[in-house]
N, C-alpha and C positions, 0 to 999 in steps of 0.2 A: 504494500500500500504506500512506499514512502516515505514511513515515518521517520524521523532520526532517531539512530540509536544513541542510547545513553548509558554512560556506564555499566548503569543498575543492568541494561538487558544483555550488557555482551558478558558481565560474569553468571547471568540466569542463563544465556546461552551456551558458556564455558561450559557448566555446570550439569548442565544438559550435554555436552560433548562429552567431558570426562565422566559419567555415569553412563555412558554407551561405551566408551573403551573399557572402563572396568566390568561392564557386562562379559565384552566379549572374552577380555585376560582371564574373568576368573572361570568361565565356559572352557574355554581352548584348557587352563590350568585342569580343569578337573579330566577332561576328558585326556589330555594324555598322562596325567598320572592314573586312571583307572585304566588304559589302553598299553600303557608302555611301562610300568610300573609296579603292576595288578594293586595298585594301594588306589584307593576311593578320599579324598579329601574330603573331611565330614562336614566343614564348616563351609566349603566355596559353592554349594548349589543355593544355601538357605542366603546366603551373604551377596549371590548375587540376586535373587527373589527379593530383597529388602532394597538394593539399587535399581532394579528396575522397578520397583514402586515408586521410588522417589522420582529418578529421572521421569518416569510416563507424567505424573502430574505435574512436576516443575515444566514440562515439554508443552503439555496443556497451556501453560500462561503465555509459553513462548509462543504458542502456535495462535493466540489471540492476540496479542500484537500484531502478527500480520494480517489478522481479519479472517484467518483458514479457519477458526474455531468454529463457529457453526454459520452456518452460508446453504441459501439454495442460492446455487449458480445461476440458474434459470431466473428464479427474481430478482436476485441480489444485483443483478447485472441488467436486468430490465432496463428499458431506454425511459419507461414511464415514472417518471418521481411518486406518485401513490403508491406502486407495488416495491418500490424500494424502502419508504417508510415504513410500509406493514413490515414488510422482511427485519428491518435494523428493529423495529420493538418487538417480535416474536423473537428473536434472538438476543436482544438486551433479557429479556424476560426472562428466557430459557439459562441466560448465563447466572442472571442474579439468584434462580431459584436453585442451579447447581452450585453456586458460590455458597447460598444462607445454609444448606444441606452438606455442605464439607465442615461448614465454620461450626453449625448446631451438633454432626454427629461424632466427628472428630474431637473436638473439646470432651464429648462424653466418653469418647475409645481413648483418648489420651491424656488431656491434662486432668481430668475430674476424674477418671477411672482410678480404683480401690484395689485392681488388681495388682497384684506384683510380680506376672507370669513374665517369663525369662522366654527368651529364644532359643529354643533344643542345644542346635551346636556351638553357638559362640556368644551364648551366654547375654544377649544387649535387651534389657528391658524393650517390652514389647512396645510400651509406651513411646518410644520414639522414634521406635516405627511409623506408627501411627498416627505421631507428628505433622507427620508431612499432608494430612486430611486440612486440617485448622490452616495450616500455613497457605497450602493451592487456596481454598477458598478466600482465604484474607486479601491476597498477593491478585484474585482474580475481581476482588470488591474494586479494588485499586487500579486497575490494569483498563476493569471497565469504566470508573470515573473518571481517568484521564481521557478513554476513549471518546468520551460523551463530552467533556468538556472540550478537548480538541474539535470535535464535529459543531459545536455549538460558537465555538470560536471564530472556525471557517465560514461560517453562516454569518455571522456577524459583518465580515469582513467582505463576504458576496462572494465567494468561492463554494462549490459545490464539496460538501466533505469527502465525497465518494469515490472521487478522482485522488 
């Protein structure tokens, strides 16, 4: 879409890089220490299951910054200004009711949770795991306010946001 990047996105974007190499180092690791080594490393399947959680959701924020987040092509792209307005508030809609639902159930799986269940192989409280629910959602309240006020800005000034 254009927008300029700022710090904040090229380290969520980093972030989002290096949680995809460590996918795949600790994948390639286990699989040739179970292949060439007959030893199974107990910690690197769950440890990477816990990185691509995070990655996939921090990817989420990233992927709403460019506007890929949720899109009908077809109307989003419409030549008509009415079907592109429905489109941006069925999908402001859509984002803020996945954002209130990461922030509501997340804070209950992680910060307010009682439990004190451990991770089988490498031991990292579950809780912060889980973390990463509260945080997507918070980072996407954010992600979307700037969104809307950049679009509201652009209007202001006579430029079409959608360009």
């Amino acid at each position: 879409m254009g927008l300029r990047v700022g710090w904040h996105e090229r380290v969520l974007d980093g972030l989002v890089a290096a949680g995809i190499l460590i996918i795949f180092v600790l994948l390639v690791l286990q699989v040739c220490f179970r292949y060439f080594f007959s030893y199974s490393l107990s910690w690197s399947e769950e440890a990477a299951t816990f990185v691509m959680m995070w990655t996939g959701m921090l990817g989420v924020v990233s992927l709403m910054r460019d506007g890929q987040f949720i899109a009908f092509d077809l109307i989003s792209n419409s030549t008509h200004p009415a079907l592109r307005v429905i489109c941006r508030g069925v999908s402001v809609l859509g984002i803020l009711s996945l954002a209130v639902l990461l922030v509501v159930i997340g804070m209950k799986m992680s910060i307010f949770s009682i439990s004190t269940s451990r991770a089988a192989a490498s031991d990292i409280p579950i809780r912060w795991v889980y973390l990463v629910f509260p945080i997507t959602g918070i980072t996407l309240c954010l992600r979307l306010g700037l969104s809307l006020w950049k679009s509201s800005r652009a209007r202001t000034i006579g430029r079409d946001p959608d360009v």
